[in-house]
N, C-alpha and C positions, 0 to 999 in steps of 0.2 A: 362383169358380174360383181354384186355386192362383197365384200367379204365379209366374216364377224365381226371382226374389228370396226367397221363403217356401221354394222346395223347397231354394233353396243354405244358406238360414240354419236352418230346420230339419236339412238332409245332417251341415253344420258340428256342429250342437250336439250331436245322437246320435253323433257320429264322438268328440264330447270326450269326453263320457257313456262313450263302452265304452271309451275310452283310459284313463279311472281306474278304471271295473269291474275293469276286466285289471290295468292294475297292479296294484289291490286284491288280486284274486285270485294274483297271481304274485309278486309281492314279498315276500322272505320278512325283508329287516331295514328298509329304510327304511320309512317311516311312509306310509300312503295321502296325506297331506296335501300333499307333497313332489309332487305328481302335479294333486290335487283344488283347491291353491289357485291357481296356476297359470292352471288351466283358467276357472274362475271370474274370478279378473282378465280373462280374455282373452273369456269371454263379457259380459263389461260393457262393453272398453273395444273391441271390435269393434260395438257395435250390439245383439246379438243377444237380450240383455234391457238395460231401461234403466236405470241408475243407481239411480233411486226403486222402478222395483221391486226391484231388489236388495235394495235399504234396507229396504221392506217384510219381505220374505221375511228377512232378517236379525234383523229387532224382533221377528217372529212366534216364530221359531226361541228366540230366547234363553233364555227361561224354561227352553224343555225339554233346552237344553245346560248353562244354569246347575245344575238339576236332577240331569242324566245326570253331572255333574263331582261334585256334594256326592255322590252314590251310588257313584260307582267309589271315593272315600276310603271310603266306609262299608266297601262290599267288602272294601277294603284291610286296613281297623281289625280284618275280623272275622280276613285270614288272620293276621295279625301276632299278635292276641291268644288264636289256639288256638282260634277255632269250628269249624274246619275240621278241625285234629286232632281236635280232641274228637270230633265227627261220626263220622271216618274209625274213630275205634277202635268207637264204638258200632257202627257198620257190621257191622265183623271180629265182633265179640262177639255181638250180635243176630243174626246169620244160623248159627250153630253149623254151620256147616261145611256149610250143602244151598246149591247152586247156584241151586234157586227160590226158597227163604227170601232169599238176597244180594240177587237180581233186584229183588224185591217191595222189601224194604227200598231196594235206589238209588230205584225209580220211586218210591217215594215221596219219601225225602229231596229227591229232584233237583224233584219239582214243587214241594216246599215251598219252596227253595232259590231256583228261576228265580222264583217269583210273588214273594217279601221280597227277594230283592237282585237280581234280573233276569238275565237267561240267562248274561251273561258271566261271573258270578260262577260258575255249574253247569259254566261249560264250562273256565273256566281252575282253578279251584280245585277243584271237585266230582270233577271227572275222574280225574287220577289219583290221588286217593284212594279211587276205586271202583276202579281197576286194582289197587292195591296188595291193598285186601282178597280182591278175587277170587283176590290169587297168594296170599295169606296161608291163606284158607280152601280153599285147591287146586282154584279153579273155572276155566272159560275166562274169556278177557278180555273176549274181542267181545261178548257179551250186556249184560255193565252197562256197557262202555267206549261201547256203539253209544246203551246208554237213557241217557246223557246227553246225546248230542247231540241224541237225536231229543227229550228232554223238555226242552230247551233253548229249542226251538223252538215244540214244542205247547203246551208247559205254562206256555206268557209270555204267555195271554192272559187271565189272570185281574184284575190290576190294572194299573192305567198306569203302574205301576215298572216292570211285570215287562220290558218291551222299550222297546228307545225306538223302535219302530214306534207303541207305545200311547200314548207320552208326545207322539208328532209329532200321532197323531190326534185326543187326549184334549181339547181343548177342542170341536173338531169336533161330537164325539156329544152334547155337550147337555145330560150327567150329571155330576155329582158322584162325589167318590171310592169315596165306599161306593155312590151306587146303580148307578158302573160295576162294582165288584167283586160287588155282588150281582145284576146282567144276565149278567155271564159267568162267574159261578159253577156256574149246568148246562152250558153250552157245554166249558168246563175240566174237569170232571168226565169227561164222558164222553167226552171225547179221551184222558184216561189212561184209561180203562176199557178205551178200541178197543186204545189201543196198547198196551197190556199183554198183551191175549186174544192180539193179533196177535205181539208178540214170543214168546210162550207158545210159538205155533205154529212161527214162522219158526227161534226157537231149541231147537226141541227135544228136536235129537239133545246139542247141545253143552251142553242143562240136565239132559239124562239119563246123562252121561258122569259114569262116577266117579271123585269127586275125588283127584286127587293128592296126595303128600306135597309140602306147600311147601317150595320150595327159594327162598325172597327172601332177594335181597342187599339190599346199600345201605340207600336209605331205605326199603326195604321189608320188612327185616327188624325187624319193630316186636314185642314180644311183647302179645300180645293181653289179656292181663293187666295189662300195666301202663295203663290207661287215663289220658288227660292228666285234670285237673278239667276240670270246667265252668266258663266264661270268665264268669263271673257277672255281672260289671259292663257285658262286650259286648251280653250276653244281656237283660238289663233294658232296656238304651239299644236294643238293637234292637224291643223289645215298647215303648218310650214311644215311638220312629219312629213307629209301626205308627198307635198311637194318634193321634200327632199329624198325621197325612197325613186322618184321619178326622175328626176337629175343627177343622181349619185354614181348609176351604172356607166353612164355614157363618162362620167368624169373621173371613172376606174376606183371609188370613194365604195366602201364596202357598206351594204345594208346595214350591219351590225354595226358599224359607226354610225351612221345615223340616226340607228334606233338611238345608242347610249348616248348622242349628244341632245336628242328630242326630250330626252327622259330627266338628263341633268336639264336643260331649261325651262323645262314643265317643274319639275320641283323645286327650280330656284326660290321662288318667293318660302318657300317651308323651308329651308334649309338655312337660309339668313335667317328668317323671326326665330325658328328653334332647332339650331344646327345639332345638337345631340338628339337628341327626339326624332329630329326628320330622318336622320344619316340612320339611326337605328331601323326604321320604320323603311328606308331603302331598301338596305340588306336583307329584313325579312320580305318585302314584296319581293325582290327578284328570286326567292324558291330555291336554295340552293340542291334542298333535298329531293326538291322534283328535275330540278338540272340534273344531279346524280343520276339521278332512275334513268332519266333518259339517254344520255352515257351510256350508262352500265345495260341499258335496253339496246342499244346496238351492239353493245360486243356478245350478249347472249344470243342474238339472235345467226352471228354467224358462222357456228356450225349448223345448226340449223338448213341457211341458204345454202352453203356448199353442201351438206348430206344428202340423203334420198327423197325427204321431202323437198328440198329448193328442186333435185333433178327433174321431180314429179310434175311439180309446179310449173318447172320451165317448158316440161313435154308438152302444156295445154294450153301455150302461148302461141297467136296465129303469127304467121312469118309475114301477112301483110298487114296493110291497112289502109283495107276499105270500111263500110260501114259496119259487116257482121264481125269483122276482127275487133273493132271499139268497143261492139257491145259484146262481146263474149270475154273481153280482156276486162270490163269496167265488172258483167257480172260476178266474174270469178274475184275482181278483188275485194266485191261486197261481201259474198260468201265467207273468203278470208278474215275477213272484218269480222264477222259477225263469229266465228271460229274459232281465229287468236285474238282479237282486237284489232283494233283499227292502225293502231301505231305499229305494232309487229308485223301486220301485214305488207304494211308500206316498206319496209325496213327488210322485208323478202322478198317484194316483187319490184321496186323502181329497181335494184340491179339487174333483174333477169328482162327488163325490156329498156334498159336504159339505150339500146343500139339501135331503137326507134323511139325519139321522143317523140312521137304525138303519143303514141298509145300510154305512156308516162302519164298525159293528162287523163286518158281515159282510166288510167289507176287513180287518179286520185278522184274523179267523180265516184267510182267506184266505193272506194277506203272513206268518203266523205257521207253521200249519199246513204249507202250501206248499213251501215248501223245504227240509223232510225228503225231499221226490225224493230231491233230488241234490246232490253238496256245491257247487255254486256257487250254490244258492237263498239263500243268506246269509252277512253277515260271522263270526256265530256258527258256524256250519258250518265254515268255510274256517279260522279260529281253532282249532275241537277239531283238524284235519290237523294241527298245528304241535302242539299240546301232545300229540298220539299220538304223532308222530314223536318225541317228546322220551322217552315212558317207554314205546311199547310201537309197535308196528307196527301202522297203521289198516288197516280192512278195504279189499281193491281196491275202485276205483268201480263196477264192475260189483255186487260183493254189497250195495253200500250202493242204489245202483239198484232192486237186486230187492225188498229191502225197503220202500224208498221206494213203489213199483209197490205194493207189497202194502197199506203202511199207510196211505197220503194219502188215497188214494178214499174209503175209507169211513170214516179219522176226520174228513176234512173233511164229510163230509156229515153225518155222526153230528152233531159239533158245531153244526154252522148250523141241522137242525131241531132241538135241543136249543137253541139261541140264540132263533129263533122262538118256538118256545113259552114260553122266559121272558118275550118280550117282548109276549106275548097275555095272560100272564095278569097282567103285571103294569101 
């Protein structure tokens, strides 16, 4: 039986919980942190988790925040040194002016893009330079502005870079980096597959509209001809990353070292011409303030996991796994997603099924998948609002709703029997 005491300290923790979700989500200059560390002091030094587990939940965490900080510099190094340009112009040039040709090419770029540098990179960097192309080749916006955010999300669950939803879960499942990347490599597949048939559909008066004469100003009047180079030096240091995330484990070499040494070699060439500037321009790319939140998002979250709601949660978890426990454990974590958000969910559910890692993956199709609904299913999501509002006007929630309604069902199911059966035959 509950007592009062469990239902006031549980009340208390979910009442902190949605107090930094909302700020998260409403705050448009201060930092989630400013909110989430706070809460986190104040669930220690009230009782509600103990000191040691904090400490625990802190040493667990580190790896995948030391990780998520050497990655956002990578990010950083590729906008700085013209991957991103480079990209934007092949975009323009590659799709010769068809509105389906632009489409295909973002879905593509943008999966490739969230799986190597992880969604935030698709969502701050990627985006409006698929805006810009679309005004360039005279197409709508809302088609490739909306398939970055949705392949932001869908498309991060290829490796445990691609989110740090994968990165929190990634010791959990049991695998190494390439036998995760090759378990949800049919899973990732056929979520671009759905969601491409299904934008195909959803978008198909505004990909059958003929194109306009571009009229881009500003940064967006780029001539399509003039292509930047290729960032050759970023581009190698990104393919030796790649490699070395894949040789690392086997040689007991920690991801998080590899990230931070990818990250110092990619930025070397900045750091020699302008060692004060570059070294500056480090520290803020690696986010300390959203490292914080993230921290401080796992010690709030765990009374939370131990109270009545983790208990709840754990009652509705299948004890096997076969196919209807994948997708009843993947729905329920979309649900959550879409609830608390996408990181808190994570961060409640890979413990209460960590004692079966497959269904671990089937949480993070779930957590990933999932909060294409609607834009408060994730930080990613709530993120692209701010960078639309900055270069073009986002779609109302209502049309982002209907597509969400349209795509989630069936690319979450798609992907989980697609997840199953890699994990049957392999």
């Amino acid at each position: 039986m509950i007592s009062a005491d469990n239902l006031f300290g549980a009340g208390v923790s979910i009442a902190l919980l949605v107090a930094v979700i909302a700020f998260t989500m409403t705050a448009r200059r201060a930092p989630p942190a400013v909110v989430a560390v706070p809460a986190a002091v104040l669930v220690v030094a009230t009782g509600l988790a103990s000191w040691s587990s904090a400490a625990d939940e802190l040493e667990f965490m580190a790896p995948t925040i030391a990780f998520l900080a050497a990655m956002l510099v990578v990010a950083d190094v590729c906008a700085r040194t013209g991957v991103f340009a480079w990209v934007g112009a092949l975009m323009s040039r590659r799709s010769r002016g068809s509105p389906n040709r632009l489409l295909r090419i973002v879905f593509a770029v943008a999966a490739v893009v969230t799986a190597i540098l992880s969604l935030d990179a698709t969502i701050v960097l990627l985006t409006p330079l698929a805006v810009a192309a679309a005004r360039r080749v005279g197409a709508r916006v809302t088609p490739v502005s909306m398939a970055t955010a949705h392949l932001a999300n869908s498309a991060s669950t290829l490796m445990p870079v691609s989110n740090l939803t994968n990165l929190i879960a990634f010791s959990a499942t049991g695998l190494t980096f390439l036998s995760f990347t090759a378990t949800m490599a049919a899973p990732w597949l056929a979520a671009i597959v759905v969601e491409f048939l299904i934008f195909r559909f959803f978008f198909g008066k505004d990909l059958r509209a003929r194109p306009t004469i571009a009229t881009a100003t500003g940064n967006d009047s780029v001539d399509i001809r003039d292509d930047p180079p290729a960032p050759r030096w970023t581009l190698t240091c990104l393919g030796l990353l790649l490699v070395g995330f894949v040789v690392a484990e086997p040689l007991d070499i920690p991801l998080a070292a590899v990230a931070a040494a990818g990250a110092v070699l990619m930025a070397a060439p900045l750091l020699v011409a302008t060692p004060r500037s570059a070294t500056i321009h480090v520290i803020r790319a690696a986010n300390i303030p959203f490292l914080a939140f993230v921290a401080a998002l796992g010690v709030v979250i765990l009374p939370v996991r131990a109270g009545p709601l983790g208990d709840a949660v754990a009652e509705l978890i299948p004890s096997d796994t076969g196919l209807l426990a994948f997708l009843a454990v993947a729905a329920l974590a979309a649900v959550l997603a879409n609830v608390l958000n996408n990181l808190p969910a994570t961060l409640l559910l890979v413990p209460l099924v960590a004692h079966q890692p497959a269904l671990v993956l089937a949480v993070l199709l779930g957590v990933n998948i999932g909060p294409n609904l609607a834009y408060f299913g994730s930080l990613a999501t709530l993120l692209w609002r701010d960078v639309m509002h900055r270069h073009a006007l986002p779609p109302p929630s209502r049309r982002y709703l209907q597509l969400g309604l349209l795509s989630v069902p069936p690319t979450l199911i798609t992907a989980v029997v697609a997840l199953w059966i890699s994990l049957q035959l392999s």
